[in-house]
C-alpha positions, 0 to 999 in steps of 0.5 A, spaced: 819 683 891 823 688 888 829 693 891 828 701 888 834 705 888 833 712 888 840 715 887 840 723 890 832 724 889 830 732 889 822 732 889 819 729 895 812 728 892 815 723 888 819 719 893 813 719 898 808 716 890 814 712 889 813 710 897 806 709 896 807 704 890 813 700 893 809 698 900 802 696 895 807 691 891 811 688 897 818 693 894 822 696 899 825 702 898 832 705 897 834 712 897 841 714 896 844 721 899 845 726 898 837 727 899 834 733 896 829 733 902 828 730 909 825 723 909 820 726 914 818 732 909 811 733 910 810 733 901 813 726 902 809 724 908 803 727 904 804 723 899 806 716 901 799 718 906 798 712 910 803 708 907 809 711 909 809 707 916 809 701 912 814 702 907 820 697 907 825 704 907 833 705 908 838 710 907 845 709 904 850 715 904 853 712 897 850 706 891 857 702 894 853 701 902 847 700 899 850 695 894 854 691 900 847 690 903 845 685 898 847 678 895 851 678 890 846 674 885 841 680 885 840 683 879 842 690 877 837 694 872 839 702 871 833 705 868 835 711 864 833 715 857 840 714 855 840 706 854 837 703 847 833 696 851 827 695 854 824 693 860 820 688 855 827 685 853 829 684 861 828 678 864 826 681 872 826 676 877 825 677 886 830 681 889 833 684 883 835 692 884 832 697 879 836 704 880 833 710 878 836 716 878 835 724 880 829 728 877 834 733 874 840 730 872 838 721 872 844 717 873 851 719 874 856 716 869 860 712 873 853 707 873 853 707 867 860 705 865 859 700 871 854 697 869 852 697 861 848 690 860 844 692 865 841 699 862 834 699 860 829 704 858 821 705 858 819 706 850 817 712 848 816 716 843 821 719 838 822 726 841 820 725 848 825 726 854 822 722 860 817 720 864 815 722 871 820 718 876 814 716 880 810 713 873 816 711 871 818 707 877 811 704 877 811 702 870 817 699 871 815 695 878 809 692 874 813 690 868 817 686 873 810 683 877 808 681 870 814 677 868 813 674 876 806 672 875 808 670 868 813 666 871 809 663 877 814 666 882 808 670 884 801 668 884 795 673 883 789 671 889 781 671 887 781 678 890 786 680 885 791 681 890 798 680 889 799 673 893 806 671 896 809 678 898 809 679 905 808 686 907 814 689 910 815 695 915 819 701 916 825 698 918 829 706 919 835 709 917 841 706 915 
């Protein structure tokens, strides 16, 4: 559905939510070194429980390989406190790239400036300084199912489940 770019992630609790999150919305998952944690971490096994072996997982040594490896057309969203839209003012579509940044620090500059017409944020109260990675990564996931289902590029099935998003496997390090 979605590529979910984690740029230098810290706390491996919430890599393995995040995991967790991309594996139940058919997302695969980006980490870009250098990591805070190894991947096989127990806190990020733990937290991605049964998930993990299932996750559509790949690392990358910089944001430049991981922007190689996809198509051009793909989006890229920056989500930070530091933009002035909203993920309800983006327009998401399949195979777009949301890109998050560290725990302690969120995204360097240079993605900024690289990227200024693709900076969103989540809308928060005045005063408040962020949300936690994972509940942020999930909201914004689910922002983007929405305008899926909304724009019939995703169906909802009579389970409601998410139909037409396969589920991917753990395709190993880069």
């Amino acid at each position: 559905m979605f590529d979910v770019v984690l740029i230098e992630p810290e706390i491996p609790a919430n890599t393995g939510n995040i995991g967790r999150t991309c594996v139940a919305t058919g997302c695969s998952l980006h980490l870009v070194r250098p990591l805070g944690f190894d991947t096989d971490d127990k806190a990020c096994r733990r937290a991605g429980l049964d998930y993990w072996p299932r996750l559509a997982l790949t690392e990358h040594d910089s944001f430049d390989d991981f922007l190689r490896a996809r198509p051009r057309e793909a989006g890229v969203w920056l989500l930070t406190t530091h933009a002035t839209r909203t993920v309800f003012d983006a327009r998401f579509r399949p195979g777009d790239a949301l890109v998050f940044g560290k725990e302690s620090a969120g995204l360097p500059t240079s993605l900024h400036e690289r990227f200024p017409q693709g900076r969103l944020c989540l809308p928060m109260l005045p005063g408040e300084r962020s949300l936690n990675l994972a509940a942020a990564v999930t909201a914004v996931v689910y922002e983007g199912l929405r305008q899926a289902v909304a724009g019939s590029a995703l169906g909802i099935d009579p389970q409601g489940r998410l139909a037409g998003t396969p589920h991917r496997k753990n395709t190993g390090g880069e």
